[in-house]
C-alpha positions in Angstrom: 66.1 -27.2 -24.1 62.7 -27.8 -22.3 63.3 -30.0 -19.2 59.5 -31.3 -19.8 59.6 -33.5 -22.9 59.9 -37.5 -22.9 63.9 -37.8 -22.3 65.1 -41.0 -24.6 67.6 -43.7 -22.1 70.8 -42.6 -23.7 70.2 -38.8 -23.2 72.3 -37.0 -20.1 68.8 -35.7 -18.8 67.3 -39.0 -18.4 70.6 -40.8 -16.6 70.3 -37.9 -14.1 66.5 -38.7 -13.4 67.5 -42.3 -12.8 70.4 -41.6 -10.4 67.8 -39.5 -8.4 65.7 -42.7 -8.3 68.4 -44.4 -6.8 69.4 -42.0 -4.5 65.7 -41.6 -2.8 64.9 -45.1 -3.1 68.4 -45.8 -1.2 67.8 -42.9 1.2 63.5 -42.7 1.8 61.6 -45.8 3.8 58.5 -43.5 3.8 57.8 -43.5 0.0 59.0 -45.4 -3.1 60.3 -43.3 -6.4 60.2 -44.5 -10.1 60.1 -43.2 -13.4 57.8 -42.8 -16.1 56.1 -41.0 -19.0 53.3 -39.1 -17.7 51.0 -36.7 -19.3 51.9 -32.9 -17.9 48.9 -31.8 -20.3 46.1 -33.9 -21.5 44.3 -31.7 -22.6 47.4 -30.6 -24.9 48.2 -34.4 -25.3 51.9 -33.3 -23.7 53.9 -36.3 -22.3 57.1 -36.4 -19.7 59.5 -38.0 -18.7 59.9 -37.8 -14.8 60.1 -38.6 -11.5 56.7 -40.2 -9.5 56.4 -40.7 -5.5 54.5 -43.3 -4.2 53.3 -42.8 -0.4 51.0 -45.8 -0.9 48.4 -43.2 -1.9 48.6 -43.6 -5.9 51.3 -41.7 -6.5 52.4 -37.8 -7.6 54.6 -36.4 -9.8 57.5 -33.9 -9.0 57.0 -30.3 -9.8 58.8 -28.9 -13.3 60.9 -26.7 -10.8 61.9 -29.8 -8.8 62.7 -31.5 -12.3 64.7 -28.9 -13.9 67.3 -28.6 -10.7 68.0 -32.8 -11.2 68.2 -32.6 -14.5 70.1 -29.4 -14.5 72.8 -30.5 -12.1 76.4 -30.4 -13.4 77.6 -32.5 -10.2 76.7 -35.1 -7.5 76.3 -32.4 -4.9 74.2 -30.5 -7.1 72.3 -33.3 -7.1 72.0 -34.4 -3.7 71.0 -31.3 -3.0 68.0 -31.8 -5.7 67.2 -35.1 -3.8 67.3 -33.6 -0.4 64.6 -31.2 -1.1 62.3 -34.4 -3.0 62.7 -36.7 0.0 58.8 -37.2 1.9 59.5 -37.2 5.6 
C-alpha cells in the first residue's frame, strides 16, 4: 500500500505519524512538528497525510523516504530510530 495517500485517524499508518509527533515535539526545542494533509502534487491534485516542521520559517514537509520508515515501523525502536534521523538540530 502507497505510504503517500491521506491516512484516515483509525488506520495503523496514521497512529504511527501521530506518535512521531509526539516523540519530536517531546524531544526538539529547535522546531515544532504537526500533521496535516498537504498536497505532494498539485499539479496532479494528490493530497497526504504527513508530518510538517516548523523552524519558524513557514514550515516543510518530510521526505516520502522519511515517511515510509515511520509509518513502516513494526516497533518503538524502529521508530525512534525514524525520529532520530527527522529531529532539526
Amino acid at each position: 500500500m502507497s505510504n503517500i495517500r491521506v491516512f484516515d485517524p483509525t488506520e495503523s499508518e496514521y497512529k504511527k505519524l501521530q506518535t512521531a509527533v509526539a516523540m519530536l515535539n517531546t524531544f526538539s526545542d529547535k522546531a515544532v512538528y504537526r500533521m496535516g494533509v498537504i498536497y505532494f502534487n498539485f499539479g496532479q491534485n494528490w493530497l497526504w497525510t504527513t508530518i510538517i516542521v516548523d523552524k519558524g520559517d513557514g514550515g516543510y514537509q518530510i521526505y516520502p523516504s522519511q515517511q515510509k520508515a515511520i509509518v513502516e515501523a513494526e516497533t518503538m525502536d524502529e521508530l525512534a530510530e525514524a525520529c532520530k534521523a527527522l529531529l532539526v538540530s
